[in-house]
C-alpha positions as CSV (number, residue, x, y, z in Angstrom):
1,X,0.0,0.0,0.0
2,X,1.9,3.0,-1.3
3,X,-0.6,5.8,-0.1
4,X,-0.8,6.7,3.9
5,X,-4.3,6.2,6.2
6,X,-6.0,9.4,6.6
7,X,-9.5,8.7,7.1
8,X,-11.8,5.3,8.2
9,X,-15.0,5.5,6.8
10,X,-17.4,3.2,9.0
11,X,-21.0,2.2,7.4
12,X,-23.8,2.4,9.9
13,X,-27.2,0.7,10.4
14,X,-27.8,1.1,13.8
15,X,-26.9,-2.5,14.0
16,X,-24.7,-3.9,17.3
17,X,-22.3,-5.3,14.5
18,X,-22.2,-1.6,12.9
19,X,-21.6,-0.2,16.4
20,X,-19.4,-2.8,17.4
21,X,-17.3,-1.7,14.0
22,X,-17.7,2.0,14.9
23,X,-16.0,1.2,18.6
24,X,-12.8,-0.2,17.4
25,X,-12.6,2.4,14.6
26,X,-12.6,5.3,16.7
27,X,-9.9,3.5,18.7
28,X,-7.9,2.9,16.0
29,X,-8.0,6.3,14.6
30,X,-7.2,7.6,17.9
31,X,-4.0,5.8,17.9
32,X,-3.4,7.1,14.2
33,X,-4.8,10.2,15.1
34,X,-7.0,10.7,12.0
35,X,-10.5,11.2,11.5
36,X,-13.5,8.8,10.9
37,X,-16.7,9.4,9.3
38,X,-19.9,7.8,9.5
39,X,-21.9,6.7,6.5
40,X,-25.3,5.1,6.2
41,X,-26.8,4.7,3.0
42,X,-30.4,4.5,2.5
43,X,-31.3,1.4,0.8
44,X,-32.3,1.9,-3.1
45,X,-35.1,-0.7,-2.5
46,X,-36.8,1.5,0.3
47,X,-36.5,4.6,-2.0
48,X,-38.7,2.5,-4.3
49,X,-41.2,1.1,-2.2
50,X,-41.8,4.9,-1.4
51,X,-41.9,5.6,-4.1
52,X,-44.9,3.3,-5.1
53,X,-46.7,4.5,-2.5
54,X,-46.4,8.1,-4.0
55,X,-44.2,10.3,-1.6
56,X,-42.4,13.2,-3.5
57,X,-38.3,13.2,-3.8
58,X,-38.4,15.8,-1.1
59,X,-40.2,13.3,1.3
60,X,-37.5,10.6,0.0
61,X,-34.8,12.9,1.1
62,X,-37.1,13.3,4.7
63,X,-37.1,9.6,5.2
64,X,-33.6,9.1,4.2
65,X,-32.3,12.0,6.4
66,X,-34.6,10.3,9.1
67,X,-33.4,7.0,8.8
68,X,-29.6,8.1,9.0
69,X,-30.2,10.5,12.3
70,X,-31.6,6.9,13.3
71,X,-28.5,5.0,12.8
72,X,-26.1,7.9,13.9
73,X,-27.8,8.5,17.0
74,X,-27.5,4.8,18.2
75,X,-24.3,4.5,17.2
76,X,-23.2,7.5,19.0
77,X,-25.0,5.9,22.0
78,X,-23.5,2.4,21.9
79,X,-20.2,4.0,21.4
80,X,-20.2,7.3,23.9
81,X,-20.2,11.0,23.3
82,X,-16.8,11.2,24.6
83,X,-15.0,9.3,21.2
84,X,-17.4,10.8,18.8
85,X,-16.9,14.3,19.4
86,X,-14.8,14.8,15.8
87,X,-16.5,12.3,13.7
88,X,-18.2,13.2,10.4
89,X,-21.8,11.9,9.3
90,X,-22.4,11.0,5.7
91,X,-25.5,10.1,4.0
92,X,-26.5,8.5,0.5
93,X,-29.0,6.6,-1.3
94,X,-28.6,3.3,-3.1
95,X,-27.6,0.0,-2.9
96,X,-25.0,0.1,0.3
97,X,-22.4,-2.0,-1.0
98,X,-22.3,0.1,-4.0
99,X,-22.3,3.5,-2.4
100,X,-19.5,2.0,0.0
101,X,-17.0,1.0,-2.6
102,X,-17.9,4.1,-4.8
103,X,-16.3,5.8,-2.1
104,X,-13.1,3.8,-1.9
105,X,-13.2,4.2,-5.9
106,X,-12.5,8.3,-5.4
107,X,-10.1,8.1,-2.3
108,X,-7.7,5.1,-1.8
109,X,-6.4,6.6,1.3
110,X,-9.4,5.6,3.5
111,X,-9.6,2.5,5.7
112,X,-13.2,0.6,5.3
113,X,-14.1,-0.7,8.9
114,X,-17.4,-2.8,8.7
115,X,-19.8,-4.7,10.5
116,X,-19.7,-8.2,9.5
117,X,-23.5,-8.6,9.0
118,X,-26.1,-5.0,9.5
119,X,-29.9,-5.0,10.0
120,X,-30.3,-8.4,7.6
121,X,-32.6,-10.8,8.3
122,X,-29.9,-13.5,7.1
123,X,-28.3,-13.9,10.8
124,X,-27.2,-17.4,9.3
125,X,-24.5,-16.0,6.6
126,X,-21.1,-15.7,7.5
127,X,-20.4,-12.6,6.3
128,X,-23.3,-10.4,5.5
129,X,-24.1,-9.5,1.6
130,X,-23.0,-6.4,1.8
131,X,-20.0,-6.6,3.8
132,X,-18.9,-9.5,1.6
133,X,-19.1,-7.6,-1.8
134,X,-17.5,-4.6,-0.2
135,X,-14.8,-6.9,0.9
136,X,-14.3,-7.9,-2.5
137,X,-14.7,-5.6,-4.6
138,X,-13.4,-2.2,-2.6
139,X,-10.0,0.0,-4.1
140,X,-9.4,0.6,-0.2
141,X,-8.1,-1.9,2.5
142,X,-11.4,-3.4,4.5
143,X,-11.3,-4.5,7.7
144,X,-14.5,-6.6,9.2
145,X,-15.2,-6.7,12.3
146,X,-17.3,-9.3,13.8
């Protein structure tokens, strides 16, 4: 790896596992002292289901806002006010793996630190769907936590 760490982006659900991830992340870039930011994307599916049932791209953006406050708020709960005081929040809409590794596409310099399974009903996989494609298809080191 020929570029440095300066940033670990963390995907967020709300989920323990996404906390969990979130915990040793902010430890981590304590030791490196650099930043983290959160990211939760809003699920493409949910922005059609929504959709269907006739809300404007306004009230798309309201949900979506909504759900994110959601998952940033528990995740600053399960990990403490104290290690989250410099964190960034980022949103987006679409399918999560996608949105995650587009992200590693335009900056090779962060560190991907996910949950190894989010909200899913799937509790029986290994890995998660998402954290599996991100894990093998992202331009940036990945580290899963479980």
């Amino acid at each position: 790896m020929s570029e440095h760490i300066r940033e670990i982006l963390v995907p967020v659900d709300g989920s323990e596992n996404s906390i969990r991830a979130a915990t040793f992340a902010m430890e981590m870039a304590e030791a490196m002292n650099i930043g983290v930011r959160l990211f939760y994307v809003f699920p493409a599916a949910s922005v059609e289901v929504i959709g269907i049932a006739g809300m404007s791209r306004t009230d798309i953006d309201q949900a979506a806002q909504a759900a994110a406050q959601r998952a940033f708020d528990k995740t600053r709960k399960g990990v403490g006010e104290a290690m989250i005081d410099k964190v960034e929040q980022e949103t987006s809409v679409g399918d999560p793996a996608e949105e995650i590794i587009r992200f590693t596409e335009d900056d090779h310099s962060v560190l991907v630190i996910i949950g190894r399974r989010g909200l899913s009903r799937m509790r029986s996989l290994m890995l998660g769907s998402v954290s599996d494609k991100v894990l093998r298809h992202a331009e940036s080191p990945v580290t899963v936590i479980t």
